[in-house]
C-alpha positions in Angstrom: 135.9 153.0 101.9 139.6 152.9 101.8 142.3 151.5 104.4 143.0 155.4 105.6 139.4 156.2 106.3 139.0 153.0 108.0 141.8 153.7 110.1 140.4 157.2 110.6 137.4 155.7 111.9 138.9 153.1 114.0 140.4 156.7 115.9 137.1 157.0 116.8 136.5 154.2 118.5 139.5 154.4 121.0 137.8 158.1 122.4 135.2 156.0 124.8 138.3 153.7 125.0 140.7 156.1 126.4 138.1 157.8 128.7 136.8 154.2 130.4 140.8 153.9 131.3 141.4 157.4 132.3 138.6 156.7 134.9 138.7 153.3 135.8 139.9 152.1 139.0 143.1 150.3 137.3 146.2 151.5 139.2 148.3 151.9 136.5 145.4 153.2 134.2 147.3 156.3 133.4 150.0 154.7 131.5 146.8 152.3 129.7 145.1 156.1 128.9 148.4 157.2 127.5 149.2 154.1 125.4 145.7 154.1 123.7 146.3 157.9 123.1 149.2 156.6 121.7 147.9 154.3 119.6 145.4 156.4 118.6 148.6 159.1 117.6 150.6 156.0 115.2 147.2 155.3 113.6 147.3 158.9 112.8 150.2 158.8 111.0 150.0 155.2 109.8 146.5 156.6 108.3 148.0 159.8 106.3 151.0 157.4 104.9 149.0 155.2 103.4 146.6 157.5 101.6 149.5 159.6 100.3 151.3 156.7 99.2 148.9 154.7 97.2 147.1 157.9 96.2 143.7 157.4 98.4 143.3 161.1 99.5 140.1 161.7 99.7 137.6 164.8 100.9 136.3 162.6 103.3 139.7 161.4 105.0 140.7 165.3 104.9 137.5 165.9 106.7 137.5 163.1 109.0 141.2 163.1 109.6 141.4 166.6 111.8 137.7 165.8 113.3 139.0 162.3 114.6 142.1 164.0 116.4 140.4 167.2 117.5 137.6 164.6 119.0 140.0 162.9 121.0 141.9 165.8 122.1 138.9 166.9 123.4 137.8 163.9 125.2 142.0 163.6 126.7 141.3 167.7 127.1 138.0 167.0 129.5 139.2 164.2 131.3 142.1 166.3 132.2 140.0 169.1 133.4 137.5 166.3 135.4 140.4 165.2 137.1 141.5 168.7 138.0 145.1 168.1 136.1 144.7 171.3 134.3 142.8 174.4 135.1 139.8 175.3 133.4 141.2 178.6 131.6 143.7 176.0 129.8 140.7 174.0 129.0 138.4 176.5 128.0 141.4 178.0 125.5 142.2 174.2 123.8 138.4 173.8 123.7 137.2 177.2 122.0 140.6 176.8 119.5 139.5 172.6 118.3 135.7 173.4 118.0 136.3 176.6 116.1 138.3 174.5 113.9 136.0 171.6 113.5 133.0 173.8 113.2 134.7 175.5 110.4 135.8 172.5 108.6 132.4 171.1 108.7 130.6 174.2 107.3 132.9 175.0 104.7 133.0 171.0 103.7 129.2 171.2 103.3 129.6 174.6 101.5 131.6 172.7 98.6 134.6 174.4 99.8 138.5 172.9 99.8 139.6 172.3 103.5 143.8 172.5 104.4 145.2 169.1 104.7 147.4 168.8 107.8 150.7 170.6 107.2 153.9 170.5 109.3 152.9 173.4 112.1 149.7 171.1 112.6 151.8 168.0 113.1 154.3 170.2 115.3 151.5 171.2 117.2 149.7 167.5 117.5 153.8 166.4 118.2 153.8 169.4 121.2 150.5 168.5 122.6 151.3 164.6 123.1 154.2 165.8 124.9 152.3 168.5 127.3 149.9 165.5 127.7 152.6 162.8 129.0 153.6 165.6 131.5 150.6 166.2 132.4 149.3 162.9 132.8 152.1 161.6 134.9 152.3 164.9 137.5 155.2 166.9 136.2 155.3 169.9 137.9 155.9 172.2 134.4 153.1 170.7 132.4 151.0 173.1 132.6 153.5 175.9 131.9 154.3 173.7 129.0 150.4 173.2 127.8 149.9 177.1 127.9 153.0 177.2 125.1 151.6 174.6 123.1 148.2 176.5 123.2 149.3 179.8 122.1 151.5 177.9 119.1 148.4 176.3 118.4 146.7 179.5 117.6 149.0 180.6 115.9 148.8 177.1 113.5 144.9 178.0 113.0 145.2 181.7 112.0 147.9 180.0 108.9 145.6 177.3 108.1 142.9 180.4 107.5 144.9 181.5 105.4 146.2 178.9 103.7 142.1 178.1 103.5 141.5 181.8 102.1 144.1 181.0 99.3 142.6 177.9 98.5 139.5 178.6 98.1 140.0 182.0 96.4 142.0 180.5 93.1 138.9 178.5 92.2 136.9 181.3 91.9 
């Protein structure tokens, strides 16, 4: 196991993290829940740095990398929804888009088949959604509004990575 995948996995971890401060009694626990999303975004990057830099890519990390942020997404995605901060159409349309994605990756993974590293409209999108989130978390009165842009470019990121999939996997035939 590798310093990136470690990392990966160490996202992981701050999911229940982020969740027990999102709904604990702290009275500044939304800026605690936004930190450890935070952290959890740096590790992110931290994590892809270092395995494309000292050549550690690995099928796992590619794998385990979009299933650790889509996983938290969801859990910052849920809590938002608990907490009424966003409504459950906005919820329902982040939530059918990441498990369609991880669902995907996982079957085509166990099917031998390449999956898309992260490319720049996935980071844009992961860059868009931490900023939707910050509104959102702290009351802006657009965030939503904002969210539902971010959404639709995020479908629009899935139907390229498809493709880019498609591609992929049709030159090693």
């Amino acid at each position: 196991m590798n310093l990136p995948n470690l990392l990966t996995l160490f996202r992981f971890t701050l999911i229940p993290v982020y969740l027990g401060l999102f709904f604990s009694d702290l009275s500044d626990r939304m800026a605690w829940a936004f930190g450890v999303l935070l952290l959890a975004g740096l590790t992110d990057v931290v994590d892809g740095y270092l395995a494309r830099r000292h050549s550690q890519v690995t099928q796992l990390g590619v794998m385990l990398d979009p299933l650790a942020d889509k996983l938290m997404m969801l859990a910052v995605f849920l809590s938002l929804l608990i907490s009424q901060k966003i409504s459950l159409t906005a919820a329902a349309a982040i939530f059918i888009r990441d498990l369609g994605m991880i669902i995907a990756s996982a079957f085509f993974h166990f099917r031998g088949k390449l999956t898309v590293p992260a490319n720049i409209m996935g980071k844009l999108t992961t860059i868009l959604y931490y900023i939707a989130l910050f509104l959102l978390m702290f009351g802006h009165s657009f965030g939503e509004e904002f969210l539902w842009g971010v959404i639709l470019f995020s479908f629009a990121t899935s139907f390229i990575y498809l493709f880019q999939f498609k591609l992929l996997n049709q030159r090693l035939m």
